[in-house]
Backbone as CSV, one residue per row, in Angstrom:
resi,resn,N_x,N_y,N_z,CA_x,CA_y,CA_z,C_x,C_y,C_z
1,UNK,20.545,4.408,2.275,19.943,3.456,1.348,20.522,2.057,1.506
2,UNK,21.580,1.950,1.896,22.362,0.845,1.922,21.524,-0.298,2.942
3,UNK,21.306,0.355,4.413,20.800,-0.370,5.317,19.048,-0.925,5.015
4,UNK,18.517,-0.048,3.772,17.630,-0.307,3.464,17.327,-1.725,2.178
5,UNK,18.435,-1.745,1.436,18.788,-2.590,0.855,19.083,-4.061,0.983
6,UNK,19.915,-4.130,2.378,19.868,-5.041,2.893,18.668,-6.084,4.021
7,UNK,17.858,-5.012,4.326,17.185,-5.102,5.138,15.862,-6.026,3.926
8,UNK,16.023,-5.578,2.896,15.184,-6.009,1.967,15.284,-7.604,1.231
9,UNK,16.634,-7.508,1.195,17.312,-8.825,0.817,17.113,-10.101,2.247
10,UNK,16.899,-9.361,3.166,16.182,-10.402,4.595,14.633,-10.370,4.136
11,UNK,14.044,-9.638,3.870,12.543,-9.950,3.260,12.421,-11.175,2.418
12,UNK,13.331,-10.639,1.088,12.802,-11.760,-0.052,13.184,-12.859,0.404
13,UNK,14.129,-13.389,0.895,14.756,-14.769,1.998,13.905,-15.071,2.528
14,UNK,12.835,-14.405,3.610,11.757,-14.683,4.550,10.745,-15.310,3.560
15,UNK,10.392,-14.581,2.382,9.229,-14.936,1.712,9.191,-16.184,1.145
16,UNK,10.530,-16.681,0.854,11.183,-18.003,0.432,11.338,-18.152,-1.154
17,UNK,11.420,-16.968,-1.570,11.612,-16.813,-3.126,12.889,-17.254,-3.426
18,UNK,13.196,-18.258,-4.767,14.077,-18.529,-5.485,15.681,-18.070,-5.198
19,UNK,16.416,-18.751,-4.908,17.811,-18.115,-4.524,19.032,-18.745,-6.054
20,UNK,17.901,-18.528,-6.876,19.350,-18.786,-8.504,19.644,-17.636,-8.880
21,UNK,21.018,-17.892,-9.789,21.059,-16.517,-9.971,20.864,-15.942,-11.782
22,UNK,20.520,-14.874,-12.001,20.566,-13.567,-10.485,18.818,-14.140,-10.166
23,UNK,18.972,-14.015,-8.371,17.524,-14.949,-7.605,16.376,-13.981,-7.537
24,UNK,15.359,-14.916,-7.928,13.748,-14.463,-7.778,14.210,-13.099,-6.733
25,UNK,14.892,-13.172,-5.279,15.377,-12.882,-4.320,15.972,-11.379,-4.249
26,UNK,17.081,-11.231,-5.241,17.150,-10.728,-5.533,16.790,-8.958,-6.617
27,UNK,16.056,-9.915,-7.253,15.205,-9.078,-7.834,14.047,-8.115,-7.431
28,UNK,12.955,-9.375,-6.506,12.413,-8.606,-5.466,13.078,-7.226,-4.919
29,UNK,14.291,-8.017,-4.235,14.688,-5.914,-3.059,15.100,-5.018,-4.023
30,UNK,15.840,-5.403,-5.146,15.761,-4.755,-6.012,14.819,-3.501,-6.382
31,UNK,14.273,-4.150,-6.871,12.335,-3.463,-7.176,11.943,-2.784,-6.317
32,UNK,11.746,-2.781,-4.659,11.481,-2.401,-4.247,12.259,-0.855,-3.527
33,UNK,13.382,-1.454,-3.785,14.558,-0.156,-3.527,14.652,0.794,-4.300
34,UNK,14.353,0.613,-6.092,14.023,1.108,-6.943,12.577,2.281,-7.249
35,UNK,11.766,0.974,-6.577,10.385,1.918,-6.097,10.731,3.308,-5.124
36,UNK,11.223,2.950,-4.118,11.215,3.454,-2.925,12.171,5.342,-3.363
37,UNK,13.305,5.050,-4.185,13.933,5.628,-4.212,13.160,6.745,-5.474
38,UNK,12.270,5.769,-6.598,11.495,7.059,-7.120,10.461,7.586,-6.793
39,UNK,10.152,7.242,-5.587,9.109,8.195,-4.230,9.290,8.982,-4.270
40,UNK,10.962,9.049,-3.481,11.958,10.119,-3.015,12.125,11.373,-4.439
41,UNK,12.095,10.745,-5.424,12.501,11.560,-6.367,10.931,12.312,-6.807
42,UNK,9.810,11.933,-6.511,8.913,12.796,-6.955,8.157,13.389,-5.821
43,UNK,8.716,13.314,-4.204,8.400,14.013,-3.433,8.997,14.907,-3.417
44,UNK,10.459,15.221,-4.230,11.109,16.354,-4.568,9.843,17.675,-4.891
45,UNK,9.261,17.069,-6.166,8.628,17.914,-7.138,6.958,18.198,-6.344
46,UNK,6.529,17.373,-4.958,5.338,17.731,-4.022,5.748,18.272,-2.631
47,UNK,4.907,19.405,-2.750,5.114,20.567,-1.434,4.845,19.311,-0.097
48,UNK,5.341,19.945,0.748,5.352,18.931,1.939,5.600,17.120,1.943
49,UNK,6.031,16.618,0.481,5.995,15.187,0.769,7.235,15.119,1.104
50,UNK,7.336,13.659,1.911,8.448,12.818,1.959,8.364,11.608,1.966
51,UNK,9.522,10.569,2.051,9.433,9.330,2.399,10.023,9.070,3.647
52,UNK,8.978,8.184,4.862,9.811,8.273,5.958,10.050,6.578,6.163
53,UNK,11.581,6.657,6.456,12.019,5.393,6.352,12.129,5.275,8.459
54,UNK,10.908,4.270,8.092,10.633,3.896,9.622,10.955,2.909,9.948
55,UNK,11.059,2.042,11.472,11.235,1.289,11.948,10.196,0.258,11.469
56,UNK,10.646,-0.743,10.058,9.269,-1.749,9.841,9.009,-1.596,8.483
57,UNK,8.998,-0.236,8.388,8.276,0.378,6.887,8.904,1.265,6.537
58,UNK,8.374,1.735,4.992,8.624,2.746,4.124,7.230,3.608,3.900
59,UNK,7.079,4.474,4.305,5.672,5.643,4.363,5.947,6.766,3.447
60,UNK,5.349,6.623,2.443,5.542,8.004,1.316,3.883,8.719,1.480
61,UNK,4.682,9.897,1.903,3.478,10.537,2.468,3.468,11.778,1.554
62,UNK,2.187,12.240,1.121,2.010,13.430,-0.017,0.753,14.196,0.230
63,UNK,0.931,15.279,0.925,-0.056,15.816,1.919,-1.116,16.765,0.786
64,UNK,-0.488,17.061,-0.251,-1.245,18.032,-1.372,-1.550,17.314,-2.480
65,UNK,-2.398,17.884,-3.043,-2.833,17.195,-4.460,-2.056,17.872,-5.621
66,UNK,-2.213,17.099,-6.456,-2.823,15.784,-6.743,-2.036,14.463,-7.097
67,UNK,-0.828,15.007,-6.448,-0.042,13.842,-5.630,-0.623,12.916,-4.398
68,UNK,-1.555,13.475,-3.757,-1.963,13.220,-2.909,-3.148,12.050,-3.365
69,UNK,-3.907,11.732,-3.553,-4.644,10.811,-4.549,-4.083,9.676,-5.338
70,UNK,-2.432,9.897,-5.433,-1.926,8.912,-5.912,-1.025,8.010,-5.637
71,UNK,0.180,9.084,-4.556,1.149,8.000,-3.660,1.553,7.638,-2.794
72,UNK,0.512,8.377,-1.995,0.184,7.617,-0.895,0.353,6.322,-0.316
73,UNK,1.645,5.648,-0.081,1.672,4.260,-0.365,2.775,3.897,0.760
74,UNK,2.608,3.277,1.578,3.601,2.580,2.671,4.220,1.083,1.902
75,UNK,5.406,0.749,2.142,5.636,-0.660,2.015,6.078,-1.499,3.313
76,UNK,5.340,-2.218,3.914,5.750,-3.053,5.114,6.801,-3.897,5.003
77,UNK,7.650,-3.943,5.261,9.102,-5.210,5.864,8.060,-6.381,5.966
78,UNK,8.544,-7.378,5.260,8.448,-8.525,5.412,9.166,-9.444,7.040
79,UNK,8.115,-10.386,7.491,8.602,-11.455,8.794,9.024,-10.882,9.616
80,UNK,8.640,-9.670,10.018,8.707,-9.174,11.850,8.424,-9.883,12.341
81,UNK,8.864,-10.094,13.998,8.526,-10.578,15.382,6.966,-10.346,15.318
82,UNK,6.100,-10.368,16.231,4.586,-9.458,16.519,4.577,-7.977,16.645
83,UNK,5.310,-8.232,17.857,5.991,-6.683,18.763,6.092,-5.341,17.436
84,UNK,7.466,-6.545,16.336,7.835,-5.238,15.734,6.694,-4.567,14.315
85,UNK,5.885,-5.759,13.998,4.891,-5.664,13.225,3.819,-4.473,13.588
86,UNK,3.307,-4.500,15.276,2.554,-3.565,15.972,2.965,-2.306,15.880
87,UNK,4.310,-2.209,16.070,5.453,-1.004,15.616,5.167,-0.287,14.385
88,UNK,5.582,-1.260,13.594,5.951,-0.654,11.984,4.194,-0.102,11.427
89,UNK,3.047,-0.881,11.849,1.737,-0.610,12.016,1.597,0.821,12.295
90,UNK,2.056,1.046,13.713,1.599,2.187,14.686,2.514,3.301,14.138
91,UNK,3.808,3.189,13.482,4.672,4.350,12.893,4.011,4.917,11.772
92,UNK,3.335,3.795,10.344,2.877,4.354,9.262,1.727,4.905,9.895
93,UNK,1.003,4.527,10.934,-0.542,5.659,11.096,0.131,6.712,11.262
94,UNK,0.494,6.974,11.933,1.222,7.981,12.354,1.797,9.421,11.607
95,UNK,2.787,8.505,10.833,3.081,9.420,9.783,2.218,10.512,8.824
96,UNK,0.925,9.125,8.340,0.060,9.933,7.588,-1.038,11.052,8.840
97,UNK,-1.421,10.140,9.978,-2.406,10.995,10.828,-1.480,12.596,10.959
98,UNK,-0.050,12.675,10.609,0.606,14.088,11.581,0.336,14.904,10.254
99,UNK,0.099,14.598,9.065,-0.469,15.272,8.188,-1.816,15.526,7.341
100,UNK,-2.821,14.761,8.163,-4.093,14.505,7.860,-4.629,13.345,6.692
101,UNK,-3.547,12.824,6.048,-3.875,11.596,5.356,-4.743,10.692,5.891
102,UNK,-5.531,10.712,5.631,-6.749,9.788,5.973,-6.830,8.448,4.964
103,UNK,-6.524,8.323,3.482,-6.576,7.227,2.875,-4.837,6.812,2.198
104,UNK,-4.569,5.699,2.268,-3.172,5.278,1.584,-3.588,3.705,1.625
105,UNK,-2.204,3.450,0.993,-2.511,2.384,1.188,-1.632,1.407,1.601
106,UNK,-1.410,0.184,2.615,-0.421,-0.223,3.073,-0.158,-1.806,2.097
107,UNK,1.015,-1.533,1.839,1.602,-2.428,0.832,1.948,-3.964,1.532
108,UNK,1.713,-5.074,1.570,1.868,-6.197,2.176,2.527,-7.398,0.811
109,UNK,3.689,-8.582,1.118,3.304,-9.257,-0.332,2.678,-10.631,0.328
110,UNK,2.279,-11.182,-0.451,1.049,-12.052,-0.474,1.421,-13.281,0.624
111,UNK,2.770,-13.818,0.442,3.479,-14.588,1.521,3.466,-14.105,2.693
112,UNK,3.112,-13.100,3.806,3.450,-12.137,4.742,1.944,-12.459,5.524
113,UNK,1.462,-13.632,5.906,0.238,-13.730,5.999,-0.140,-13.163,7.509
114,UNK,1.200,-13.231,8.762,0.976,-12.225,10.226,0.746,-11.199,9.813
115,UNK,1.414,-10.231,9.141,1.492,-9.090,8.746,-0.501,-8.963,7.976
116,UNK,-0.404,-9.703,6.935,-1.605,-9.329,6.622,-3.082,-9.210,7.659
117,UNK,-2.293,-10.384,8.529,-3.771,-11.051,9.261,-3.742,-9.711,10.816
118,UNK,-2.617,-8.890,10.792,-2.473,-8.000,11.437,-3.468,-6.631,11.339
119,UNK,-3.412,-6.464,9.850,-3.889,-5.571,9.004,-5.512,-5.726,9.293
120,UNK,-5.789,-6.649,8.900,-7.335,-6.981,8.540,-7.434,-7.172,10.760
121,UNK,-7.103,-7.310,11.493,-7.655,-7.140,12.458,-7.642,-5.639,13.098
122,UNK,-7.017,-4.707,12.495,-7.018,-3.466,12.742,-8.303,-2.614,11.621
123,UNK,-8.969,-3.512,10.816,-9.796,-3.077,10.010,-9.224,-2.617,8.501
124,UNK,-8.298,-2.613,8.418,-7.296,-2.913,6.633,-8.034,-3.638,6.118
125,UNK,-8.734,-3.321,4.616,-9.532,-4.023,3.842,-8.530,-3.919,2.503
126,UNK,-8.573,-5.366,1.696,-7.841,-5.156,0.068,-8.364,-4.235,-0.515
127,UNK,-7.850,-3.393,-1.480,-8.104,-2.514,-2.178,-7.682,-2.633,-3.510
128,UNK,-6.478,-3.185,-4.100,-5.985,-3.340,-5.400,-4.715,-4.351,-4.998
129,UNK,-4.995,-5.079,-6.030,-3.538,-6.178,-5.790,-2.431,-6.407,-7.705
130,UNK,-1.362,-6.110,-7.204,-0.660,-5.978,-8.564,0.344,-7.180,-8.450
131,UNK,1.301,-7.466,-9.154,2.365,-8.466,-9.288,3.657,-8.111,-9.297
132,UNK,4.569,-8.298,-8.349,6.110,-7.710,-8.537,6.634,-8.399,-9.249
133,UNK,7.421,-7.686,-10.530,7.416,-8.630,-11.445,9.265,-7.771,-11.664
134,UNK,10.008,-9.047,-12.281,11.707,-8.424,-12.108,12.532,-9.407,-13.434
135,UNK,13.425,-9.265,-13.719,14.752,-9.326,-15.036,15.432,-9.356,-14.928
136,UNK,16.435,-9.957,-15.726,17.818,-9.850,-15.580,17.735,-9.347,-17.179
137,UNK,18.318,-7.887,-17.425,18.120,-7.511,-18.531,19.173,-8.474,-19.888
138,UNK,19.821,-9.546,-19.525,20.619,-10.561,-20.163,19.348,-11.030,-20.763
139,UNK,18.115,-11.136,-20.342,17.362,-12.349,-20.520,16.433,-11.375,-21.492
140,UNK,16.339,-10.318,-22.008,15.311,-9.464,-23.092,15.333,-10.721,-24.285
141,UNK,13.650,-11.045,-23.921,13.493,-11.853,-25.504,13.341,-11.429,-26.524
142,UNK,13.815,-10.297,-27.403,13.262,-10.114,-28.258,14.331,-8.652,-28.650
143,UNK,14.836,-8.596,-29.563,15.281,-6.704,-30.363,14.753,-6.131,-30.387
144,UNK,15.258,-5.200,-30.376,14.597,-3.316,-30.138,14.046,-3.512,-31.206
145,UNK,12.519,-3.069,-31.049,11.749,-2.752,-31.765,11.683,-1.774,-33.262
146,UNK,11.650,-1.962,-33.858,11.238,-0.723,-35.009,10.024,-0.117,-35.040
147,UNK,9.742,1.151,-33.914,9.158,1.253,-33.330,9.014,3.073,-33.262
148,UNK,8.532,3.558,-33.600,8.495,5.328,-34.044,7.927,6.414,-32.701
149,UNK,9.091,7.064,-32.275,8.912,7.100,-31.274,8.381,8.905,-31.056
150,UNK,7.683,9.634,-30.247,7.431,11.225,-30.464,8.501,12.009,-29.472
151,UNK,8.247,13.064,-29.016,9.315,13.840,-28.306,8.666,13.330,-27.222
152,UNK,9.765,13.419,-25.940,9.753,12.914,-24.755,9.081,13.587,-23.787
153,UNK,7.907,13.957,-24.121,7.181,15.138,-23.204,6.252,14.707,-21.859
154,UNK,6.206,15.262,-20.901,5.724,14.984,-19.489,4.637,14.984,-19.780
155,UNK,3.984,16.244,-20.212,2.177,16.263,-20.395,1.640,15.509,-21.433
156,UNK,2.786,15.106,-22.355,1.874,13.880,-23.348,1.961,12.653,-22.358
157,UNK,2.731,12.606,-21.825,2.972,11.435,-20.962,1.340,11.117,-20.051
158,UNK,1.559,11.960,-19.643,0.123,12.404,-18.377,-1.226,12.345,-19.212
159,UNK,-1.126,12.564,-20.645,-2.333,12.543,-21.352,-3.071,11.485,-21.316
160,UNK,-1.627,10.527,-22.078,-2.008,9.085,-22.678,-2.183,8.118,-20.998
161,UNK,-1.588,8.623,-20.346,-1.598,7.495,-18.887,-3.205,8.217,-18.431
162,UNK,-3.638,8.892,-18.661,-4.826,9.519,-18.119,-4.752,9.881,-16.081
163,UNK,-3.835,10.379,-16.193,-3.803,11.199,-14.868,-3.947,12.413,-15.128
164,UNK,-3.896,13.706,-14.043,-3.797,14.883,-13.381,-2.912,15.445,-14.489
165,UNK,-3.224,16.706,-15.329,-2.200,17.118,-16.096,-1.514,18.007,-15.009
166,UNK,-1.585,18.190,-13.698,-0.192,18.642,-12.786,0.077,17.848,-12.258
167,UNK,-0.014,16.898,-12.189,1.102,15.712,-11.545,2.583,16.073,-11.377
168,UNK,3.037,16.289,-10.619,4.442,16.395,-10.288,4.939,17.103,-11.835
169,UNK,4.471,17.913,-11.509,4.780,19.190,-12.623,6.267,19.783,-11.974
170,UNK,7.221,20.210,-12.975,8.525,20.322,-13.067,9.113,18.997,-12.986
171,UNK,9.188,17.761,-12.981,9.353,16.823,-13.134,10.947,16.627,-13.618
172,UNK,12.056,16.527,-12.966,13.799,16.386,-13.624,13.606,15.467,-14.393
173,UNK,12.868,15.612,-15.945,13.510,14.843,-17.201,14.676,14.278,-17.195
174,UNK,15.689,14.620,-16.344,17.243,13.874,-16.756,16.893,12.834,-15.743
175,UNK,16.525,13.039,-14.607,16.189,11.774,-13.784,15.407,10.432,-14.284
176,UNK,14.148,10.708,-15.072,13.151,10.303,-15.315,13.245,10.045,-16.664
177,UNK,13.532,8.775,-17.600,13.616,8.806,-18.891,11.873,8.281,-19.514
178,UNK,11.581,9.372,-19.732,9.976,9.356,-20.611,10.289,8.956,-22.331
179,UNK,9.312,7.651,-22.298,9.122,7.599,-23.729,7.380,7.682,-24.213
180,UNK,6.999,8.350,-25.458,5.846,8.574,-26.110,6.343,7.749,-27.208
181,UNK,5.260,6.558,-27.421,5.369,6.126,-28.602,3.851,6.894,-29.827
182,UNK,4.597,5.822,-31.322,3.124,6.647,-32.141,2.941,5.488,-33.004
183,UNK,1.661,5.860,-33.463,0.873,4.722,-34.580,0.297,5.712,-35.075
184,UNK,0.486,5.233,-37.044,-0.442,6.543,-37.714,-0.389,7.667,-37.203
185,UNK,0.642,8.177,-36.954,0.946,9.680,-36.877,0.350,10.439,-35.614
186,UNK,-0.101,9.395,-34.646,-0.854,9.870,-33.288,0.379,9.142,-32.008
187,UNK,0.268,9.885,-31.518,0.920,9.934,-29.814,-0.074,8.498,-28.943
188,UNK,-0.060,7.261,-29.016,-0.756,6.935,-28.352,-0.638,5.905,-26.962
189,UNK,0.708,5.632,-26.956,1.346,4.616,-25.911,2.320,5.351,-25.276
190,UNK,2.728,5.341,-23.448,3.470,6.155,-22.883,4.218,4.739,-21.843
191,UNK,5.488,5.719,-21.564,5.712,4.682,-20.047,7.005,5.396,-19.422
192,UNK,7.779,5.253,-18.455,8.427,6.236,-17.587,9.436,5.147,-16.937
193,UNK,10.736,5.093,-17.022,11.636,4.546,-16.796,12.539,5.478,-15.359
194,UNK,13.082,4.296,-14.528,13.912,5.564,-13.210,14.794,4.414,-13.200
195,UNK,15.840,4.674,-13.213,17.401,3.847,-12.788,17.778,4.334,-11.193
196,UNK,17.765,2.949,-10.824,18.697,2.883,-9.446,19.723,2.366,-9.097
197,UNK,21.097,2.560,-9.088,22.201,1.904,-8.907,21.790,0.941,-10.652
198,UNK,21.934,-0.168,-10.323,22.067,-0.629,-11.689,20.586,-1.313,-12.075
199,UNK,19.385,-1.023,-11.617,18.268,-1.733,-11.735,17.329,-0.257,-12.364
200,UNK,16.839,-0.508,-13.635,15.359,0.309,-14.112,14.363,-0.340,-13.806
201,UNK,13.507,0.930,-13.088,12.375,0.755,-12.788,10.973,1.220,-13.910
202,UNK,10.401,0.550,-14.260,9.222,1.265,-15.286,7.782,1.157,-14.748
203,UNK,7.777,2.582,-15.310,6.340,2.853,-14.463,5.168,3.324,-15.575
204,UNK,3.950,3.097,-15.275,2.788,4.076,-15.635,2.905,3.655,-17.323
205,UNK,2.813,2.763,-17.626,2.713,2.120,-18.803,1.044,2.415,-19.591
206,UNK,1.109,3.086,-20.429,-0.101,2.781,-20.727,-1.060,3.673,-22.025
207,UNK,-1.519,2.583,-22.984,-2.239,2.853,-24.297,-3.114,3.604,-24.182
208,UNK,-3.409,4.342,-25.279,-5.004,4.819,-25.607,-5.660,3.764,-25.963
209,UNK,-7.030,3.636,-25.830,-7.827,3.074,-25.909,-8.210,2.258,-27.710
210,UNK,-8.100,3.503,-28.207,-8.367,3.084,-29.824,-6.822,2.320,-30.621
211,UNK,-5.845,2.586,-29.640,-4.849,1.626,-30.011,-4.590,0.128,-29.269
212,UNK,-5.252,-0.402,-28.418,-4.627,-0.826,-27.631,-5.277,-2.591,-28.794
213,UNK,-4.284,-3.365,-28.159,-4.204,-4.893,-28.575,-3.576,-4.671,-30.317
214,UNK,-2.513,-3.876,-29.978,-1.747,-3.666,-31.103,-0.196,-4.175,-31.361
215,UNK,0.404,-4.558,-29.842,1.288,-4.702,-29.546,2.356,-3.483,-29.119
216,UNK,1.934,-2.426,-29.306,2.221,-1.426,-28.628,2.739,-1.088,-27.366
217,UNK,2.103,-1.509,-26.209,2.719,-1.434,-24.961,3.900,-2.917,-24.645
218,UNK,3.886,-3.732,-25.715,5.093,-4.241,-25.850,6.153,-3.742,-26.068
219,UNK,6.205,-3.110,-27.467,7.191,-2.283,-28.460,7.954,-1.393,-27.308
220,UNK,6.906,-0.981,-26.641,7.411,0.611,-26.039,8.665,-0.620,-24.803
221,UNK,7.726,-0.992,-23.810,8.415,-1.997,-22.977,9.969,-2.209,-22.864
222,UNK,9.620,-3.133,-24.403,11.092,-3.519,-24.736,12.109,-2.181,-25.179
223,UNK,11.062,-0.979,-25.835,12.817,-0.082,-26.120,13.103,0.355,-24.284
224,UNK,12.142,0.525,-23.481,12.558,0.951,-22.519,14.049,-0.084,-21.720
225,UNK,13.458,-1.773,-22.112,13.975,-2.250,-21.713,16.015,-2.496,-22.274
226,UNK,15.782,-1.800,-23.782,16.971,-2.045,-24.642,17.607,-0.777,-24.541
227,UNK,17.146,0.304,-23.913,17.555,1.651,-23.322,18.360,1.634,-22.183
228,UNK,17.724,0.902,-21.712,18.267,0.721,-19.656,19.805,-0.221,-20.357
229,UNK,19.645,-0.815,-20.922,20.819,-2.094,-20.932,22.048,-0.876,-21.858
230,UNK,21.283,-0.057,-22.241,22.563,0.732,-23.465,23.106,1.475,-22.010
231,UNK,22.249,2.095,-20.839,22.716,3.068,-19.759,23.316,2.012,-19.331
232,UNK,23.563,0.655,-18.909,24.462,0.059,-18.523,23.783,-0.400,-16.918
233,UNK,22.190,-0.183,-16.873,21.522,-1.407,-15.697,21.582,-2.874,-16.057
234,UNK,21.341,-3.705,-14.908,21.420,-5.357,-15.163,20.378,-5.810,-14.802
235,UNK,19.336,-4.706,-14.684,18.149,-5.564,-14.162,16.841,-4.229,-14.472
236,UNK,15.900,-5.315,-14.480,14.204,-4.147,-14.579,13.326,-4.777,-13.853
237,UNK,12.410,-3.885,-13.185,11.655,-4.079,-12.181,10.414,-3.397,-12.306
238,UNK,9.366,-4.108,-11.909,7.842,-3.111,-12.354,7.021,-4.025,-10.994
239,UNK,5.588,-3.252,-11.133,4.578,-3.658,-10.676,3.662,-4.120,-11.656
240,UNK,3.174,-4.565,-12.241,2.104,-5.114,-12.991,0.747,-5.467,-12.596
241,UNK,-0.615,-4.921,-12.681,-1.590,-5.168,-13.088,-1.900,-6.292,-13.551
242,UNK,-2.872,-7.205,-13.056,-3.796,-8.360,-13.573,-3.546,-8.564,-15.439
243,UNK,-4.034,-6.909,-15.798,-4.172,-7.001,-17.131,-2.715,-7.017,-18.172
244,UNK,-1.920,-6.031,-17.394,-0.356,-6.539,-18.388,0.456,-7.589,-18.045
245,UNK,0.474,-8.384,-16.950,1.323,-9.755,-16.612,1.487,-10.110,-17.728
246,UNK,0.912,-10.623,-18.799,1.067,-11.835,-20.084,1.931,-10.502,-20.593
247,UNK,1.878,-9.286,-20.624,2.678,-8.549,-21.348,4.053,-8.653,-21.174
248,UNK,4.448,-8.548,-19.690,5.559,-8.272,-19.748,6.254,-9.883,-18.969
249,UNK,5.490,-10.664,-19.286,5.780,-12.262,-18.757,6.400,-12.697,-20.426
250,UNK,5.752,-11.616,-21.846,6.208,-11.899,-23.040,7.623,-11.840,-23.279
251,UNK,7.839,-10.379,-22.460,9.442,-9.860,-22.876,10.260,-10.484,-22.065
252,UNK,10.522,-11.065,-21.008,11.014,-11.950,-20.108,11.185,-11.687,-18.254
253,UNK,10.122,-10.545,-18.127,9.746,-10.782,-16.695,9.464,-12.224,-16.061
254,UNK,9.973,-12.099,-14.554,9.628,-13.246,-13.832,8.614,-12.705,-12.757
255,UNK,7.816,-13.502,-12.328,6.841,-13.676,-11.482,7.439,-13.566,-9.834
256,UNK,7.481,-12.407,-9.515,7.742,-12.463,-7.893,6.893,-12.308,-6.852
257,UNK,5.467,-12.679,-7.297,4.395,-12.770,-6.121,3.953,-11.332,-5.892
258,UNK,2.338,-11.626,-5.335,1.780,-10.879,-5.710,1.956,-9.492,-4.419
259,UNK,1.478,-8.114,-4.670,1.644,-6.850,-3.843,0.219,-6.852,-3.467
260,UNK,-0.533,-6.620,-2.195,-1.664,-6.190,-1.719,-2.156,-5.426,-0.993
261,UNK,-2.666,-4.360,-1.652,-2.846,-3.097,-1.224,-3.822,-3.125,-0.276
262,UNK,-3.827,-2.768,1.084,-4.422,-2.364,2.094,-5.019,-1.171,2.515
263,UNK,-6.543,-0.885,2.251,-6.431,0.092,3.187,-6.781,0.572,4.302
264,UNK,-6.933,1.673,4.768,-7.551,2.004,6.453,-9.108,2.033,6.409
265,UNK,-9.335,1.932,7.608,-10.937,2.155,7.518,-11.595,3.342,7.196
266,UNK,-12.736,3.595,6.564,-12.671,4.957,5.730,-13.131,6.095,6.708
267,UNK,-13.647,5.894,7.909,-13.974,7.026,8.593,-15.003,8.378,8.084
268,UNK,-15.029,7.804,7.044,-15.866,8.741,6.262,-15.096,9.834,5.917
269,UNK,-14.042,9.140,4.924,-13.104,10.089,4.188,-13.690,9.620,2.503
270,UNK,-13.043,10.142,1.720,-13.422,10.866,0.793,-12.706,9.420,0.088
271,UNK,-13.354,8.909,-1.038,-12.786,7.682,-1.756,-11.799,7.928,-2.467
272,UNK,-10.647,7.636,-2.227,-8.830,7.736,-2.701,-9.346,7.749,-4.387
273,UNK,-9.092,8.119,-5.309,-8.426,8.066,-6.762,-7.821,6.570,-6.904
274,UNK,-7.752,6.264,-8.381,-6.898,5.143,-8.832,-5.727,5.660,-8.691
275,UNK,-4.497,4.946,-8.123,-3.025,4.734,-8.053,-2.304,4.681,-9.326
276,UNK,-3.009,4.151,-10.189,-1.926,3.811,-11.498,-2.791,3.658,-12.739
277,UNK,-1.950,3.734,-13.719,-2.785,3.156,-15.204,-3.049,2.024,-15.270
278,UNK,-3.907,1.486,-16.770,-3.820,0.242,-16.993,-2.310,-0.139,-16.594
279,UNK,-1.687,-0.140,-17.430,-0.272,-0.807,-17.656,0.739,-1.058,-17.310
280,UNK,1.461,-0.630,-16.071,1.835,-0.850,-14.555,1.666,0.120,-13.434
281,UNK,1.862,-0.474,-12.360,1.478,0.166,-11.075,2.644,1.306,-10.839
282,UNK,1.983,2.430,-10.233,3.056,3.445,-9.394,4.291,3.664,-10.026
């Protein structure tokens, strides 16, 4: 992990993000190391997945469902040579072709324009674009919520996010800190916290419908965010959606440019599933 870490911290430098501290820069590899590492932790819980840490890229490959429909997801190294870009290209086909993956999607950030313009000449079309968005948990605007919270359950989790009720079924709860929030005595806001070294990652954020513009997926946010700081992380990291940015731009996320999902040409494969909830990505 280490060499991967660093290798990341040459990305956000390349992209030319903010070097204050703690830097735009920082935060970025952060996030992404964070991501990467709760791949690893829910290819545990999918038959045949892994993450293969390639020359270029990161390829999380998930050959069964209904994992398979959802994380499917490479992240490309930022500012390769050509040479090594063609590489890191030709390793992620690869990976997924030795297990029949036909749809994923290759992760590019928006500054990376060889890399992209690489993509789209191999026939890579956009597919979904989210926002890497990062903290210095010093900077939480706002106190823990008074905020009523239900038992910490996986399948309520999976309810309210509206995925696969087997999704990475057996799921290590001690790894994975799940919160269910409630309004009026109903279960209706979820979201999923993973600590890495000292950075939480939050994932899969997301309201019921008859609650939502309540402030709710705030509330929840911030205890996640006043949780991580009690475990003793210094930082939080997400993907964000078009639609929650103003959310979590409220509690004191910064803006680290945008993620753009790529994918292969369809060959006349079968149209991939949504990746994530409303309320953040993956």
């Amino acid at each position: 992990m280490t060499n991967t870490a660093t290798e990341l911290k040459g990305d956000s430098r390349a992209l030319g993000l903010s070097a204050s501290a703690p830097s735009d820069a920082e935060l970025y590899h952060r996030g992404v190391a964070t991501l990467l590492a709760a791949w690893e932790q829910y290819a545990h819980r999918s038959e045949g997945a892994a993450v293969h840490r390639l020359g270029g890229v990161a390829a999380a490959v998930f050959p069964t469902e209904p994992e398979r429909s959802v994380y499917n997801n490479a992240v490309l190294k930022c500012a390769l040579p050509a040479a090594s870009r063609a590489e890191a290209i030709a390793a992620m086909q690869t990976a997924y072709a030795n297990v029949g993956v036909t749809r994923y999607a290759a992760w590019v950030h928006e500054r990376d324009r060889p890399m992209r313009a690489d993509l789209e000449r191999r026939g890579y079309t956009l597919d979904e674009v989210t926002r890497a968005m990062g903290m210095a948990l010093d900077d939480i605007r706002a106190p823990r919520p008074g905020f009523e919270l239900g038992p910490a359950d996986w399948s309520e989790h999976l309810r309210i996010a509206d995925v696969h009720p087997g999704l990475l079924s057996g799921l290590d709860a001690a790894v994975f800190h799940v919160l269910v929030g409630r309004h009026r005595g109903e279960n209706v806001v979820t979201g999923i916290a993973f600590d890495f070294r000292t950075d939480c990652g939050i994932y899969n954020v997301g309201t019921l419908e008859q609650a939502r513009r309540r402030g709710l997926g705030t509330a929840l946010t911030l205890t996640h965010l006043h949780d991580a700081l009690a475990r003793g992380c210094k930082t939080a990291s997400l993907q964000s959606t078009a639609m929650a940015e103003r959310l979590y731009a409220a509690v004191g996320f910064r803006d680290l440019g945008r993620i753009l999902d790529n994918v292969p040409p369809k060959r006349d494969a079968p149209q991939r599933e949504a990746r994530r909830s409303a309320g953040a990505a993956r």
